[in-house]
C-alpha positions in Angstrom: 25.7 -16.8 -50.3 23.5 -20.0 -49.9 19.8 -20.1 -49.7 19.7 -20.1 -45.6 22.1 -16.8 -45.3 20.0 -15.3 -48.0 16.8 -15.9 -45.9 18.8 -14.6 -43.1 19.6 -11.8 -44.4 16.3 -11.2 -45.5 14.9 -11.9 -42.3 17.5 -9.3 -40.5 16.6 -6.4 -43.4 13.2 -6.6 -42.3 13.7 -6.9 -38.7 15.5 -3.7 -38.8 12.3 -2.0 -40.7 10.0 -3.3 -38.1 12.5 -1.4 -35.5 12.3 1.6 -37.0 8.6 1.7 -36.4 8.8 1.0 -32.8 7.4 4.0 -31.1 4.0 3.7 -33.4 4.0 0.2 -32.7 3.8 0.6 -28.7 1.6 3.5 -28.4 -1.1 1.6 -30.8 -1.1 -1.7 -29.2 -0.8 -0.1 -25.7 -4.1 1.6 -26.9 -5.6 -1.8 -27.6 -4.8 -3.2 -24.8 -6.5 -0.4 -23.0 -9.6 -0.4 -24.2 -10.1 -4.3 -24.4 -8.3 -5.4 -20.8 -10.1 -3.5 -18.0 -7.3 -4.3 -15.3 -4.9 -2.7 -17.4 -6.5 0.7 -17.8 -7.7 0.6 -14.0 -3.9 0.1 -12.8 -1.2 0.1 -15.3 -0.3 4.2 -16.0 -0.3 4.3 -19.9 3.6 5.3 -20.0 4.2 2.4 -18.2 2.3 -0.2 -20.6 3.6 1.4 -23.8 7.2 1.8 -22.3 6.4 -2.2 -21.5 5.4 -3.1 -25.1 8.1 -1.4 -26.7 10.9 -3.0 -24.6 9.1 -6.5 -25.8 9.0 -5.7 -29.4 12.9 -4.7 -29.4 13.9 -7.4 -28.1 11.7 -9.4 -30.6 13.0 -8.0 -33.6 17.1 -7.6 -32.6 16.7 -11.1 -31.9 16.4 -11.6 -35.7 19.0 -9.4 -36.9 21.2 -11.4 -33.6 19.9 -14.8 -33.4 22.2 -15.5 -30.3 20.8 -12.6 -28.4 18.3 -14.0 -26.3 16.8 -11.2 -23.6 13.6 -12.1 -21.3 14.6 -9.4 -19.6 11.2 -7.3 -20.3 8.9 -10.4 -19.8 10.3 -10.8 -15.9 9.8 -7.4 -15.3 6.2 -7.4 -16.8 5.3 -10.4 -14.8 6.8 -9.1 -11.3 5.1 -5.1 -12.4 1.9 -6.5 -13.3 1.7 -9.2 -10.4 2.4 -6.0 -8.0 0.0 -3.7 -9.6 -2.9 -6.2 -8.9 -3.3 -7.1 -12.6 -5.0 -11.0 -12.4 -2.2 -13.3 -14.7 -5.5 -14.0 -17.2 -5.5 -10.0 -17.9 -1.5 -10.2 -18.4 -1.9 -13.2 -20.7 -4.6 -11.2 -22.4 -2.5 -8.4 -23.2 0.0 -10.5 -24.5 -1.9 -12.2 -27.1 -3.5 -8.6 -28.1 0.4 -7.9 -28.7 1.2 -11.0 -30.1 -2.1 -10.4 -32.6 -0.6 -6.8 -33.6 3.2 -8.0 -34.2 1.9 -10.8 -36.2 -0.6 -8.7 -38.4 2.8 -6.1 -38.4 4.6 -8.3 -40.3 2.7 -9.5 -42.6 2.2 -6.0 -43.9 5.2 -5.0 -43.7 6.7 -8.5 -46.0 3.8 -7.4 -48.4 4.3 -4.1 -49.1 8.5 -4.7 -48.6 7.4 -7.4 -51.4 9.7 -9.8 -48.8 10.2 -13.4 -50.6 7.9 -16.2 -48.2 10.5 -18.0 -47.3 11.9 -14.8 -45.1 8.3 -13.9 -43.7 8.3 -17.6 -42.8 11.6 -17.5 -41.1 11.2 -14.1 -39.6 7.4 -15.6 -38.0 8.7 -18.9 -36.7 11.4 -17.3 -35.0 9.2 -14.5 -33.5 6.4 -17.1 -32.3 9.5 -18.7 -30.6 10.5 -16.0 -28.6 7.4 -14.7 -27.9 6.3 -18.5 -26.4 9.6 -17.9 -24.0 8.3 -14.0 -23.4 5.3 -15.6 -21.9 6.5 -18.1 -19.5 9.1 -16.5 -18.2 6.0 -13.4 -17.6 4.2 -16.1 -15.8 7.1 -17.6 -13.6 8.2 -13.9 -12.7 4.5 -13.3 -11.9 4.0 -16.5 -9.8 7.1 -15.3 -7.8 6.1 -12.2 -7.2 2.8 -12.8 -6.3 4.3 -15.5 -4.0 6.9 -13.1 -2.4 4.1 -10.6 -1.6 1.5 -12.9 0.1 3.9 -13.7 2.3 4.9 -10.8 3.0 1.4 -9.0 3.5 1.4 -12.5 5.8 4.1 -11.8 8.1 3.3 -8.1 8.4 -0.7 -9.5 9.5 1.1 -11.4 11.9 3.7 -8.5 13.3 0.6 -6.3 13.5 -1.7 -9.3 15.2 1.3 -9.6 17.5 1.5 -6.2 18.6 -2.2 -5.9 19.3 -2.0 -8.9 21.6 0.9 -7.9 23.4 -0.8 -4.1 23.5 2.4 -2.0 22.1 0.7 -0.5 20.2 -0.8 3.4 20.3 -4.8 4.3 20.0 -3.8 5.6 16.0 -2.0 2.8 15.7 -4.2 0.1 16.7 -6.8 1.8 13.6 -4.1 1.1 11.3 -3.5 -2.1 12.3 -7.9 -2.4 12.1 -7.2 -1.8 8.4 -4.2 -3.4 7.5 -6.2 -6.4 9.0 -9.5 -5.4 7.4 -11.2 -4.9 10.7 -13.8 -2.7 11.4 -12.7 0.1 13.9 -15.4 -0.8 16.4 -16.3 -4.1 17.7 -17.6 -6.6 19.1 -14.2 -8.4 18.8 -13.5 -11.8 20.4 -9.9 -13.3 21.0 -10.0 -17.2 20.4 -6.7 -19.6 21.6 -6.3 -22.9 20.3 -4.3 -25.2 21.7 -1.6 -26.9 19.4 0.0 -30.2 19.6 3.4 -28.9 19.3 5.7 -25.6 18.2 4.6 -25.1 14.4 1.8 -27.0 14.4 -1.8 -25.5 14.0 -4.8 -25.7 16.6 -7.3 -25.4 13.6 -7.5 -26.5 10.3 -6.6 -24.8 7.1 -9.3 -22.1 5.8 -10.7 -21.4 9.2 -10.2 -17.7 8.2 -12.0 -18.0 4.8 -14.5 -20.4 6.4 -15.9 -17.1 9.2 -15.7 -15.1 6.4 -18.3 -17.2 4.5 -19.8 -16.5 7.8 -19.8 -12.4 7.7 -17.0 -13.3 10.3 -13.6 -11.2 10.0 -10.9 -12.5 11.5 -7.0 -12.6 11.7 -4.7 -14.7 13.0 -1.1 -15.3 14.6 0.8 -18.9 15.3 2.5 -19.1 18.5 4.5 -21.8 19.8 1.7 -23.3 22.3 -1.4 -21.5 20.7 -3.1 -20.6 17.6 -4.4 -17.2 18.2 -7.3 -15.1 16.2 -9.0 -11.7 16.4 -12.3 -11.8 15.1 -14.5 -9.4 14.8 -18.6 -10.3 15.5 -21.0 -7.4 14.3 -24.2 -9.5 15.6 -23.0 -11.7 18.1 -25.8 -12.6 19.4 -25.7 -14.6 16.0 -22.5 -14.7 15.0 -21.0 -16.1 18.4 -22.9 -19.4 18.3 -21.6 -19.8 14.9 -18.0 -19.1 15.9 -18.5 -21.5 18.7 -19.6 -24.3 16.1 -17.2 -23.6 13.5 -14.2 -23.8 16.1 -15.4 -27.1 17.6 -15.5 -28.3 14.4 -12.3 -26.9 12.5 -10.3 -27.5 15.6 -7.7 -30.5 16.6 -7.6 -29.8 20.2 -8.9 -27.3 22.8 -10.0 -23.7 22.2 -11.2 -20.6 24.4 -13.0 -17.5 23.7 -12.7 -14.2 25.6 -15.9 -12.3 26.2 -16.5 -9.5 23.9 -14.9 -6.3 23.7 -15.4 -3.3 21.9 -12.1 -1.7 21.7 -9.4 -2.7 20.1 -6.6 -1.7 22.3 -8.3 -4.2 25.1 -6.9 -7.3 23.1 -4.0 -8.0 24.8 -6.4 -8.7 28.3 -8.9 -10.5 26.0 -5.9 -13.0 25.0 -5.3 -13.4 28.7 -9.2 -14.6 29.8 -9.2 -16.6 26.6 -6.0 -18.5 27.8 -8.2 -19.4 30.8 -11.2 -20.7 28.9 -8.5 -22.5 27.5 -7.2 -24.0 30.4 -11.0 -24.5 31.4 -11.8 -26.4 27.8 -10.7 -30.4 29.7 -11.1 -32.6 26.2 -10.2 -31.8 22.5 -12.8 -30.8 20.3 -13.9 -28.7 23.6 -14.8 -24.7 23.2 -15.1 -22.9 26.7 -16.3 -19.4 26.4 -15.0 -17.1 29.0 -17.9 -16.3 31.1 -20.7 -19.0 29.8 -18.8 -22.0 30.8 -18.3 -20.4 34.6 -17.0 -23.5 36.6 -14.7 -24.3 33.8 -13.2 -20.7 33.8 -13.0 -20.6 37.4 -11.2 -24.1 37.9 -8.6 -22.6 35.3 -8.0 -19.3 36.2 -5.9 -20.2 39.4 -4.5 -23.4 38.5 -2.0 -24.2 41.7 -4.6 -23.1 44.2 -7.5 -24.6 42.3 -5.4 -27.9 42.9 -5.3 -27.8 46.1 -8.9 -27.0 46.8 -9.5 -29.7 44.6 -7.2 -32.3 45.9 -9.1 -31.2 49.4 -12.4 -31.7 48.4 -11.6 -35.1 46.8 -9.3 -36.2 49.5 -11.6 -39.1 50.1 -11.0 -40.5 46.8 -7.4 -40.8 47.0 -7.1 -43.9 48.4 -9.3 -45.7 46.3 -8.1 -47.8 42.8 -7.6 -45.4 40.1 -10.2 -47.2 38.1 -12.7 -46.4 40.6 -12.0 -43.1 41.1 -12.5 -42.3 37.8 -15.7 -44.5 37.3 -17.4 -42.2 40.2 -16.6 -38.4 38.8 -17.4 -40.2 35.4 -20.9 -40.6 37.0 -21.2 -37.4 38.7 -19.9 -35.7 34.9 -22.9 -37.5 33.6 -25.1 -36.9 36.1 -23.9 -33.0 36.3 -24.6 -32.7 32.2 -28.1 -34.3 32.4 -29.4 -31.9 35.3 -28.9 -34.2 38.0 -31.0 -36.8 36.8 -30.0 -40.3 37.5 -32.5 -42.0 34.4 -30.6 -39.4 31.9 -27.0 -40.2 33.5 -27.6 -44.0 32.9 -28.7 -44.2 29.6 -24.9 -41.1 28.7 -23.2 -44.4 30.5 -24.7 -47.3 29.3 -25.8 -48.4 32.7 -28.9 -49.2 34.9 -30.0 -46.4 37.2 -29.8 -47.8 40.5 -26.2 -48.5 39.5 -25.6 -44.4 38.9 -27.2 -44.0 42.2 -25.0 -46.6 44.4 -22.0 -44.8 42.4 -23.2 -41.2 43.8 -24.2 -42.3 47.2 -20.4 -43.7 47.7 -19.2 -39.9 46.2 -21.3 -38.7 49.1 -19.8 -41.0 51.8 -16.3 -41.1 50.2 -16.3 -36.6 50.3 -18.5 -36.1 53.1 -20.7 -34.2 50.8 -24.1 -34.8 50.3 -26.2 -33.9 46.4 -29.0 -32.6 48.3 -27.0 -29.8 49.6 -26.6 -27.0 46.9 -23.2 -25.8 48.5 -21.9 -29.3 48.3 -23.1 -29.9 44.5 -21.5 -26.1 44.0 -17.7 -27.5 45.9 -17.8 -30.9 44.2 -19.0 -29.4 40.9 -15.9 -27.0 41.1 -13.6 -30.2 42.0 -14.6 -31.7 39.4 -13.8 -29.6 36.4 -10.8 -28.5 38.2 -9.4 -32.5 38.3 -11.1 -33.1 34.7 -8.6 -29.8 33.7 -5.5 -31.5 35.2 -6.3 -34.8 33.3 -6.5 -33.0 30.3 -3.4 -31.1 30.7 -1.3 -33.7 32.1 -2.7 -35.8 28.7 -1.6 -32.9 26.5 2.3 -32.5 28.4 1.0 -29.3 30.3 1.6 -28.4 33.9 -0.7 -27.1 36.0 1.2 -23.2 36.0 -1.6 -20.3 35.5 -1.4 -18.8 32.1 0.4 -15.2 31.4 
């Protein structure tokens, strides 16, 4: 027998000591690992971790008295148990080395008091630190996978349960688990937002808009649909919280949004979706967020779009024969001059203009409709024109038609 069969042989006699020790070996490092990893104790039962440890340690140790056997078997398990128990990877990789520190300190007594020539100890340690190297990547792939599979799964079952509360299937004990598999409080103030998206899988706000309310004391949850981005938010102090929500859509957001007014119960969602659709349709340039009931002409030229046309195209009939250019240049002014509280000085300096200019521009609305700004009934019919053509420029920039929402 040459020198390498002889340290093989040496190598397998002790392997099959260390086997025979197994049991010992699992409850005391299970122990260990216990009492010095905190995750494990809180979630791992105690069978389960030694049952764990002594699957690894077999497999360690046959592998020397087979050198072909080669088993990660109880490595992908441990990563996919632990990543499903909640265990955080840096408590599994913890564990490990506690494991890796007992087999090591395991063998070395056992080659010293076996009185087991170096040269087998040697061999026997190199070829354990080899598989236990493999053990632990093939933990931490199996645990990446796992963890992967499950967020999106919690992910689609958010967004089945999101869906159901819009589309208001779902019972009054029902819609409280849904509040929890969310993590929404039972009671509001809630608040449906819509964002408009620039095409089917496409998003109407930008990545982290969740985590960013949160930072916020803002809950939320959300659900992509093919023409909207849709969240449920809940706002414990709105009279705080909403003028935050407001700023953190305009600003997270790559087109149009709109807000429903606040409700308190839960099961009222799928009508909140509906008047937030409207402030949607009422929200006439990207970046825009139209609250549903502060933003009043805006909601009202949306929330009937075909008859709102028409009222419109009446109002404005005077306009239609004029140069598009034009047209536009004159409810440009009367936008500006509507924003700055009807002052002419304030509307000039929005449009780069001189005042009198802003004035000769109203006074040919005035002839041009038949409406004069010193009326308040006229300024309340063109105001409501206004937004209502300012929607249908939007939408027909966007691809929309003018159909009211569902």
């Amino acid at each position: 027998m040459g020198v390498d069969d002889q340290v093989d042989a040496g190598a397998a006699a002790l392997a099959a000591r260390m086997l025979e020790r197994t049991g010992e070996f699992a409850a005391s490092v299970a122990d260990r690992i216990n009492t010095l990893v905190p995750a494990y104790a809180e979630r791992v039962p105690l069978e389960v971790l030694q049952s764990s440890v002594a699957a690894h340690y077999r497999v360690l140790f046959d592998g020397l008295l087979d050198p072909a056997l080669e088993d990660s078997i109880p490595a992908d398990v441990a990563g996919r148990m632990r990543a499903a128990e909640g265990v955080p990877i840096s408590a599994v990789f913890e564990a490990y080395q506690i494991a890796l520190s007992f087999i090591w300190q395991h063998l070395a007594e056992a080659a010293e008091r076996d009185e087991v020539a170096p040269r087998v100890a040697v061999r026997a340690a190199s070829e354990l630190w080899r598989r236990l190297s493999g053990f632990t990547d093939v933990m931490s792939d199996s645990y990446r996978t796992e963890l992967a599979a499950r967020i999106r799964s919690e992910e689609q079952r958010r967004s089945a349960l999101i869906q159901a509360l819009l589309e208001g299937h779902l019972s009054e004990p029902q819609v409280w688990e849904a509040a929890d598999a969310l993590r929404l409080p039972h009671q509001g103030p809630y608040v449906v937002i819509a964002a408009r998206v620039a095409g089917a899988g496409e998003h109407g706000l930008t990545r982290g808009i969740e985590e960013g309310l949160q930072r916020q004391s803002i809950t939320s949850a959300w659900r992509l649909l093919h023409d909207v981005e849709i969240g449920l938010a809940s706002l414990p102090r709105p009279a705080d919280q909403l003028d935050v929500l407001i700023e953190a859509l305009a600003a997270g957001s790559v087109g149009r949004v709109g807000i429903s007014p606040l409700f308190d119960d839960l099961t009222g969602t799928s009508q909140a979706l509906r008047l937030a659709r409207i402030a949607l349709r009422g929200a006439a340039s990207p970046g825009k967020v139209v609250v549903f009931g502060r933003d009043s002409l805006s909601v009202a030229a949306a929330s009937a779009p075909d008859v709102m046309a028409q009222l419109s195209h009446a109002i404005l009939a005077g306009l239609e024969s004029m140069p598009a250019e034009d047209r536009a240049i004159l409810l440009d002014t009367f936008g500006a001059w509507l924003d700055h509280g009807g002052s002419a000085d304030e509307a000039a300096r929005r449009l780069y203009v001189h005042p009198n200019t802003v004035r000769y521009r109203l006074r040919r609305l005035e002839e041009r409709t038949g409406r004069t700004l010193s009326d308040p009934r006229h300024v309340a019919e063109l105001s409501l024109a206004f937004e209502v053509d300012r929607g249908r420029v939007a939408w027909l920039a966007d691809g929309d038609g003018p159909a009211a929402e569902r």
